[in-house]
N, CA, C, O and CB atoms as a CASP TS submission, in Angstrom:
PFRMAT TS
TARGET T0000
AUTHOR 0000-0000-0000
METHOD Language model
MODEL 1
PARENT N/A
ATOM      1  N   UNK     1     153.844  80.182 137.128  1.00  0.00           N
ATOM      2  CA  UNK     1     153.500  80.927 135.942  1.00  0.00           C
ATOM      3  C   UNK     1     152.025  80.695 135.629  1.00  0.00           C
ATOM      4  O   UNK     1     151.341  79.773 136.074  1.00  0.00           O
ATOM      5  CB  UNK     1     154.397  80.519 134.750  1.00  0.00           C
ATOM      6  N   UNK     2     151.630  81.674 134.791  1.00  0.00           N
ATOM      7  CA  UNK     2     150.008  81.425 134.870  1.00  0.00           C
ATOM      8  C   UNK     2     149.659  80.537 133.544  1.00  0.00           C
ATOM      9  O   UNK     2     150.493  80.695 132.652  1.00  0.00           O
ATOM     10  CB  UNK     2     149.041  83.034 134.842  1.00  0.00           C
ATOM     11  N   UNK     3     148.791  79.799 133.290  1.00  0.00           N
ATOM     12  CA  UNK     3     148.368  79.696 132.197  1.00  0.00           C
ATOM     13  C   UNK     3     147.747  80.495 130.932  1.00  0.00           C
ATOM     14  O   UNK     3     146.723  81.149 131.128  1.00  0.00           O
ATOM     15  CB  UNK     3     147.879  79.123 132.495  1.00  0.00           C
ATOM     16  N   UNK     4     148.356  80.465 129.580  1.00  0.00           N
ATOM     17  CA  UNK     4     148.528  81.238 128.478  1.00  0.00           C
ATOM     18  C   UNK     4     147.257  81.184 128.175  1.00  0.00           C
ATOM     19  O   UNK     4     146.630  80.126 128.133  1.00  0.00           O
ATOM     20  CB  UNK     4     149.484  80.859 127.449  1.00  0.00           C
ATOM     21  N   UNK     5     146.456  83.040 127.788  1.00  0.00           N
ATOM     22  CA  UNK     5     145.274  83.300 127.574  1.00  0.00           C
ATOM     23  C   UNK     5     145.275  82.283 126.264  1.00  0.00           C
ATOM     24  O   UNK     5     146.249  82.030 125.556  1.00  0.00           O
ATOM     25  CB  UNK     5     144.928  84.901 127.461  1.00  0.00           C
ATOM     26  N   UNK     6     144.134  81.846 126.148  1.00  0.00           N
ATOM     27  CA  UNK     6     143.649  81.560 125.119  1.00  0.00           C
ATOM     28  C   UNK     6     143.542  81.724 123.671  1.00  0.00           C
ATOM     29  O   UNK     6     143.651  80.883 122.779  1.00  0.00           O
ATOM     30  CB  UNK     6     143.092  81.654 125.381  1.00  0.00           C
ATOM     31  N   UNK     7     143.291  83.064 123.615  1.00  0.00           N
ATOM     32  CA  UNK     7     143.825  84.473 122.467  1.00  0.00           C
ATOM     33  C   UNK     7     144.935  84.610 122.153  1.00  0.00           C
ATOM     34  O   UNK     7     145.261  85.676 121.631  1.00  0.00           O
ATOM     35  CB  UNK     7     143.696  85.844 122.854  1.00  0.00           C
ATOM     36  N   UNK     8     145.620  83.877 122.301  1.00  0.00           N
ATOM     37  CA  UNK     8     147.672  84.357 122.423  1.00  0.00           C
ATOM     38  C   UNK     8     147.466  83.509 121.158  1.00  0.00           C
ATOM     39  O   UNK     8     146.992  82.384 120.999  1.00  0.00           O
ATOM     40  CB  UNK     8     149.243  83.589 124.133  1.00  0.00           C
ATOM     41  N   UNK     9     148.062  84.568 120.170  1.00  0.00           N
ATOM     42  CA  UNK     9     148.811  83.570 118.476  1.00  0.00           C
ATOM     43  C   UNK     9     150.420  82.823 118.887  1.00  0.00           C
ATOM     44  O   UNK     9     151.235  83.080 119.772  1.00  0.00           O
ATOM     45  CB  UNK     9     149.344  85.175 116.682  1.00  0.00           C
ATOM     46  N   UNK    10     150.400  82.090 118.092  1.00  0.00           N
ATOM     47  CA  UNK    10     151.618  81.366 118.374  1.00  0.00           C
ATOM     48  C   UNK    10     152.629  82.267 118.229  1.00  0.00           C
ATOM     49  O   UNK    10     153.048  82.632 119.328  1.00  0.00           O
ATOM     50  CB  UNK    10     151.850  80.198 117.546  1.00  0.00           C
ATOM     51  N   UNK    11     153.121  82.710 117.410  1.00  0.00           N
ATOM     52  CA  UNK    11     154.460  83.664 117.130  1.00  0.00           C
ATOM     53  C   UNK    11     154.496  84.340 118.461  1.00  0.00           C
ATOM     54  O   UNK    11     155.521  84.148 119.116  1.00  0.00           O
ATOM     55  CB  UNK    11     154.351  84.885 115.743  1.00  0.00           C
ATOM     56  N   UNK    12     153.369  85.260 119.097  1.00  0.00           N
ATOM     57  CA  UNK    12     153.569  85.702 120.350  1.00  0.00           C
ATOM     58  C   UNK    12     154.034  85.065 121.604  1.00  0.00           C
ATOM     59  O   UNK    12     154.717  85.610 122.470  1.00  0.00           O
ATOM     60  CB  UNK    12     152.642  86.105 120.578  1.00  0.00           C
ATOM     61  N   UNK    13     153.539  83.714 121.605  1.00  0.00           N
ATOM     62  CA  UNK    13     153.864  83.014 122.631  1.00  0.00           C
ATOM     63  C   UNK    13     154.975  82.679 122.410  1.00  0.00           C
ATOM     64  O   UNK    13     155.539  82.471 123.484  1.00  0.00           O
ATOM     65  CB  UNK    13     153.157  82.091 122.942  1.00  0.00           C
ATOM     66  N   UNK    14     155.862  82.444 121.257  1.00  0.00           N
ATOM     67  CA  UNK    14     156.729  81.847 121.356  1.00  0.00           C
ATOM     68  C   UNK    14     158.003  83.313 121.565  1.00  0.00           C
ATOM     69  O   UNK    14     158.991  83.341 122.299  1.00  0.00           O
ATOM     70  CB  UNK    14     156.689  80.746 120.115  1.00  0.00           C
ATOM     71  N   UNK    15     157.637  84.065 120.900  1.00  0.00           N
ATOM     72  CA  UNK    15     158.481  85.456 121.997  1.00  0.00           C
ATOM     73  C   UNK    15     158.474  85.614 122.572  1.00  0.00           C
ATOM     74  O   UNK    15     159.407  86.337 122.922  1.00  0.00           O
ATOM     75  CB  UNK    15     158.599  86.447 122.225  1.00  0.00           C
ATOM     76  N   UNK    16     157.130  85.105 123.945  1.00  0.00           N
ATOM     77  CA  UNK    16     157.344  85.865 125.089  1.00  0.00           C
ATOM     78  C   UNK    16     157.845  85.042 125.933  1.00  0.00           C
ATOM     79  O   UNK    16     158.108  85.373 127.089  1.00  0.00           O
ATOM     80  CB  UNK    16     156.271  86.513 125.608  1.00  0.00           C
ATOM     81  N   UNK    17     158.063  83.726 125.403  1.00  0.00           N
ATOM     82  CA  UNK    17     158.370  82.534 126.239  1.00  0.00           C
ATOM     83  C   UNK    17     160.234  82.418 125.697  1.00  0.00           C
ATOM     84  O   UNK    17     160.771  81.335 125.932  1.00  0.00           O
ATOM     85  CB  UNK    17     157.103  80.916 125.733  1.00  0.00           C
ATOM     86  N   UNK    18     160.823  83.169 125.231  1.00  0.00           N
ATOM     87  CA  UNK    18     161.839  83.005 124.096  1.00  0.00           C
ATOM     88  C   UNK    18     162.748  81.654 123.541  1.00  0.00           C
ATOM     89  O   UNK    18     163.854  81.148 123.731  1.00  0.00           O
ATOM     90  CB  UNK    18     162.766  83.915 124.466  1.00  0.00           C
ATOM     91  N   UNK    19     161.486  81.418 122.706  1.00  0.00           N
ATOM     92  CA  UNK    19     161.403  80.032 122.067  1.00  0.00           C
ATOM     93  C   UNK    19     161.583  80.486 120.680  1.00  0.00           C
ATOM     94  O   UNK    19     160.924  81.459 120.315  1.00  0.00           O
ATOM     95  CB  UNK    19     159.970  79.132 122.332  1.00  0.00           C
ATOM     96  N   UNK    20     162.560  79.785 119.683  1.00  0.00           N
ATOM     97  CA  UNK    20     162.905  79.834 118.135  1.00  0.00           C
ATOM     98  C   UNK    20     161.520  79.700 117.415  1.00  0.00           C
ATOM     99  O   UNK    20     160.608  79.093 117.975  1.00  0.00           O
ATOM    100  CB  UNK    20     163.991  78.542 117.633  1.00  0.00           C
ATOM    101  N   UNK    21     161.424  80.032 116.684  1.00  0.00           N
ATOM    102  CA  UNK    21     160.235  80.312 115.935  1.00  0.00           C
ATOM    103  C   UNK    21     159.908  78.907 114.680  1.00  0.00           C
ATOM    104  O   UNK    21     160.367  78.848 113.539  1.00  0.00           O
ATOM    105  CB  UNK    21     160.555  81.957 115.163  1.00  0.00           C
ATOM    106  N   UNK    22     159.277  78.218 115.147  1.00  0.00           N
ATOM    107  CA  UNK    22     158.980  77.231 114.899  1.00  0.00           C
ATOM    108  C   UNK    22     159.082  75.993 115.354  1.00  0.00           C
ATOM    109  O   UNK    22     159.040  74.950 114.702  1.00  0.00           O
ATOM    110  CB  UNK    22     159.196  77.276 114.237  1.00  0.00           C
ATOM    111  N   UNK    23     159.288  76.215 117.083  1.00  0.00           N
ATOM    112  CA  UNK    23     159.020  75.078 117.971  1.00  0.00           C
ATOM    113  C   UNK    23     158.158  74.530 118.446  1.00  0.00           C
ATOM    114  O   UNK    23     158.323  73.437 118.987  1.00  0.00           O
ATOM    115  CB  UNK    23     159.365  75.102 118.704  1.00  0.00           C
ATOM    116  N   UNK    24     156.522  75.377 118.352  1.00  0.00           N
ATOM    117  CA  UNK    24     155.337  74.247 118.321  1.00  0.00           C
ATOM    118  C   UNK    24     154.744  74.182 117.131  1.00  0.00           C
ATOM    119  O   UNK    24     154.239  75.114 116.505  1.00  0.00           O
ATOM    120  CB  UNK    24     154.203  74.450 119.291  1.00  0.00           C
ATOM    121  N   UNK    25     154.848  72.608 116.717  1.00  0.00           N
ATOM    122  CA  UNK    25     154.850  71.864 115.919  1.00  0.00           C
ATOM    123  C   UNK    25     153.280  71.033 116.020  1.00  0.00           C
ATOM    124  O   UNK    25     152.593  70.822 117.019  1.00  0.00           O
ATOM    125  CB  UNK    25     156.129  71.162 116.093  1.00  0.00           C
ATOM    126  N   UNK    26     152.998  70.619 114.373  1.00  0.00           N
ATOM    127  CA  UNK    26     151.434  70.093 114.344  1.00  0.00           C
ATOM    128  C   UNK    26     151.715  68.674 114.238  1.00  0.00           C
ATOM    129  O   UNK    26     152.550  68.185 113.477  1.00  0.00           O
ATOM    130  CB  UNK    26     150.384  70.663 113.006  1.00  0.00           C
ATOM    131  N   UNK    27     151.014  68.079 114.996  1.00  0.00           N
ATOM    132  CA  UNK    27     150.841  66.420 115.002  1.00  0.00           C
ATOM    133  C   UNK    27     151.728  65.771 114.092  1.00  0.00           C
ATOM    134  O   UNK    27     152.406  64.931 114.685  1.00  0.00           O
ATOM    135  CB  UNK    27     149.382  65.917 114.573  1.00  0.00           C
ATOM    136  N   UNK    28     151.960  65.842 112.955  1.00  0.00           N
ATOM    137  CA  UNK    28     152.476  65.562 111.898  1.00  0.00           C
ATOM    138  C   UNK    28     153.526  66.288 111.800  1.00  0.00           C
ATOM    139  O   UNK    28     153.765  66.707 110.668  1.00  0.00           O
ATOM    140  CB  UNK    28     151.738  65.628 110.960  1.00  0.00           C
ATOM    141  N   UNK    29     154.491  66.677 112.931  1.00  0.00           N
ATOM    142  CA  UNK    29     155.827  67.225 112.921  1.00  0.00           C
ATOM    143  C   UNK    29     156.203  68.501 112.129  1.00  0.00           C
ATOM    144  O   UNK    29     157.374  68.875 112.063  1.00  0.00           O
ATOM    145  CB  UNK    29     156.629  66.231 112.470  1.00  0.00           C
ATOM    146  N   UNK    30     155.072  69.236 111.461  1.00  0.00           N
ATOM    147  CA  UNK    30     155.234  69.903 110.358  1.00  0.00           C
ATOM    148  C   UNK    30     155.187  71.445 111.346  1.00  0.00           C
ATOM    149  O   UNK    30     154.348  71.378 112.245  1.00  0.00           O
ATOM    150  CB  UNK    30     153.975  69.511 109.033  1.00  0.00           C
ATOM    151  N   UNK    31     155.998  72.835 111.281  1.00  0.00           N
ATOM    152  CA  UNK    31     155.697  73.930 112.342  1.00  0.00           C
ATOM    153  C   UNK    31     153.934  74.660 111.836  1.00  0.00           C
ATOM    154  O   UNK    31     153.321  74.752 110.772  1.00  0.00           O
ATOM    155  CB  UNK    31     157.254  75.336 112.221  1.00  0.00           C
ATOM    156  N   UNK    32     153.684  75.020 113.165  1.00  0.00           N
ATOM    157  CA  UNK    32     151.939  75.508 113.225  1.00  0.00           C
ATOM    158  C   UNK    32     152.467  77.082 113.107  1.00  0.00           C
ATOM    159  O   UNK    32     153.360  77.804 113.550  1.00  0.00           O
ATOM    160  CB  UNK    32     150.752  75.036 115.074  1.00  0.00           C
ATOM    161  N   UNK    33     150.905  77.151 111.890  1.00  0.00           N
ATOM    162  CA  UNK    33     150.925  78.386 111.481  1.00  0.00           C
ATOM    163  C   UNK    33     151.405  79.378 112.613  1.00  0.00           C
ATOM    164  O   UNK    33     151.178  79.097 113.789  1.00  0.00           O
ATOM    165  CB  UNK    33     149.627  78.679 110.971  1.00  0.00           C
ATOM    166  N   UNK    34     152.146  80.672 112.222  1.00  0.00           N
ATOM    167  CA  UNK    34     152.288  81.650 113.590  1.00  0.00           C
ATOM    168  C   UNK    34     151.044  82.346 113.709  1.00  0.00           C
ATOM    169  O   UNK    34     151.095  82.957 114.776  1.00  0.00           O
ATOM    170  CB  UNK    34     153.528  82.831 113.537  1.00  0.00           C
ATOM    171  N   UNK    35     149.707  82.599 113.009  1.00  0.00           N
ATOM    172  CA  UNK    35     148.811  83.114 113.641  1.00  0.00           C
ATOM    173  C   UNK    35     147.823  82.258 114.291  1.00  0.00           C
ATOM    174  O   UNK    35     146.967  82.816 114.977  1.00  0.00           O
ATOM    175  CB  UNK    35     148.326  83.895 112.906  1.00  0.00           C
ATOM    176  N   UNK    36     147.813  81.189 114.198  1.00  0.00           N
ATOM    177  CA  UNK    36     147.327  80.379 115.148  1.00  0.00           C
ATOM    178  C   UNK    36     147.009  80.570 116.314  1.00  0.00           C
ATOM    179  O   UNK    36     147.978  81.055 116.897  1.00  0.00           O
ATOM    180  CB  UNK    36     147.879  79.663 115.261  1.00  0.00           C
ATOM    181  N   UNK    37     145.759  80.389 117.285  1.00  0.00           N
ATOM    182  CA  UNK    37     145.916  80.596 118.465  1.00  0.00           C
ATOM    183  C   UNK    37     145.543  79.870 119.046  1.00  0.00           C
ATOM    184  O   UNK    37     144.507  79.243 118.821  1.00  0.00           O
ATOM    185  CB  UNK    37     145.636  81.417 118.843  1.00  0.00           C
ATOM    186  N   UNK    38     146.534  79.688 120.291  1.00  0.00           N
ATOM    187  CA  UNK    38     146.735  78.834 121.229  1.00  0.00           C
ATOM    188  C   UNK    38     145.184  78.045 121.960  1.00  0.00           C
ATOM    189  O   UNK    38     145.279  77.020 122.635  1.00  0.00           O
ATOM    190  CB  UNK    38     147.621  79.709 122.232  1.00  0.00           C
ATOM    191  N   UNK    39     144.170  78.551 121.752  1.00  0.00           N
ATOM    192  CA  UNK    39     142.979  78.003 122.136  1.00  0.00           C
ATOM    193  C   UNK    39     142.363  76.973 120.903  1.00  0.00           C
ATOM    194  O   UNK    39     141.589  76.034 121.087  1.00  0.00           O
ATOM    195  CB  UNK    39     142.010  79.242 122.502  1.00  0.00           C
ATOM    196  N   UNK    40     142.805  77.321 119.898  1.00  0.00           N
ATOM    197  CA  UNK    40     142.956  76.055 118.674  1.00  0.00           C
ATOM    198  C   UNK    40     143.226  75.130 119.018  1.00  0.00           C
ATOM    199  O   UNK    40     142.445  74.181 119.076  1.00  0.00           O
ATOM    200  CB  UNK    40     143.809  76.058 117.675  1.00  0.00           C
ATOM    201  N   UNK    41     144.895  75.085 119.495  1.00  0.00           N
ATOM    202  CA  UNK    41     145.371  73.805 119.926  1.00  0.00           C
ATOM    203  C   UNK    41     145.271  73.331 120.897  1.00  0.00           C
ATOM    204  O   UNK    41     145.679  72.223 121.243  1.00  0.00           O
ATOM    205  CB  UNK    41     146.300  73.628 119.851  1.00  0.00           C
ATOM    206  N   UNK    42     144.649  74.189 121.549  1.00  0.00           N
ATOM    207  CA  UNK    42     144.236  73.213 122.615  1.00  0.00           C
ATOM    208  C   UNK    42     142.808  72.045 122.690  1.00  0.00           C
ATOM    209  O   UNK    42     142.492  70.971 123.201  1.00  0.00           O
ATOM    210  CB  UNK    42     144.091  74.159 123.712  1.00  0.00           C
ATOM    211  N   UNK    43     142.166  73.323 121.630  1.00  0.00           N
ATOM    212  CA  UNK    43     140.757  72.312 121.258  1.00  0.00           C
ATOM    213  C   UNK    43     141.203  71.273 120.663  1.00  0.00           C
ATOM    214  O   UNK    43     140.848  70.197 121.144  1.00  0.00           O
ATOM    215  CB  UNK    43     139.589  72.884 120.253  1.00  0.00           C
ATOM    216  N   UNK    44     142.085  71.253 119.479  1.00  0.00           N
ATOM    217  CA  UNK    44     142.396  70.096 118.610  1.00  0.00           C
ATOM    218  C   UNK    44     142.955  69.141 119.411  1.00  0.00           C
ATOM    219  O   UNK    44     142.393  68.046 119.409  1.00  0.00           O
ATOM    220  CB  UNK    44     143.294  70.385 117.478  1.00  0.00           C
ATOM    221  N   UNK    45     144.140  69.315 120.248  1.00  0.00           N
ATOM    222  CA  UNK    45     144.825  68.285 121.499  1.00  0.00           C
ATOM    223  C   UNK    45     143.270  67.280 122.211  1.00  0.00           C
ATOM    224  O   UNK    45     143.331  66.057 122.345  1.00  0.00           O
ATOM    225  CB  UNK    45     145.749  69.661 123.159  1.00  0.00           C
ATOM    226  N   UNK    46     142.009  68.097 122.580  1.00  0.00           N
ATOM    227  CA  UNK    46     141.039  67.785 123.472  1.00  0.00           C
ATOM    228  C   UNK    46     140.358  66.950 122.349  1.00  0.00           C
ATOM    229  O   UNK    46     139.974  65.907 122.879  1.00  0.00           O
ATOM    230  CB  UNK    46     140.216  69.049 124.238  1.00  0.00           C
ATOM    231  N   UNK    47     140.133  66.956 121.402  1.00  0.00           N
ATOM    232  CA  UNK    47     139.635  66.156 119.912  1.00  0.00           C
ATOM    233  C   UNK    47     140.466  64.789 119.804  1.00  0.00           C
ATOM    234  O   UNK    47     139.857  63.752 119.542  1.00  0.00           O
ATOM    235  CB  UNK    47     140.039  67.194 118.340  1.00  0.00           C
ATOM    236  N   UNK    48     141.953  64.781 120.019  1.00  0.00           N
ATOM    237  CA  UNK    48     142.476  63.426 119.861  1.00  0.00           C
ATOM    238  C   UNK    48     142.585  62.804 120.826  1.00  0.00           C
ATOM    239  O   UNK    48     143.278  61.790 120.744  1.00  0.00           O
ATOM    240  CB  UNK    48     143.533  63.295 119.353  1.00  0.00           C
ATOM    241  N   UNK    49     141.916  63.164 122.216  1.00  0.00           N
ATOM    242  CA  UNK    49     142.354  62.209 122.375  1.00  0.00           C
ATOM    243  C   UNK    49     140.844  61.457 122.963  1.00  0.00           C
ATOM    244  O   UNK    49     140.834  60.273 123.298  1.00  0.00           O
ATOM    245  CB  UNK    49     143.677  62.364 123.181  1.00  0.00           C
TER
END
């Protein structure tokens, strides 16, 4: 599978992957906004560690 453009909001990814809507979750266990996009979290992931 390829890796998810960058640009992809969460709610999308998680439809196209058919995942319940509110399974990626922010550090603090709390669900990430659905317009969020996936190049966010990835920056923020690259920030902690």
């Amino acid at each position: 599978m390829r890796k998810t453009r960058s640009d992809c909001r969460v709610r999308t990814f998680e439809e196209k992957h058919g995942l319940p809507f509110g399974t990626i979750r922010n550090k603090d266990g709390r669900k990430t906004r659905s317009d969020k996009k996936i190049g966010t979290i990835r920056k923020e992931a690259r920030k902690r560690k």
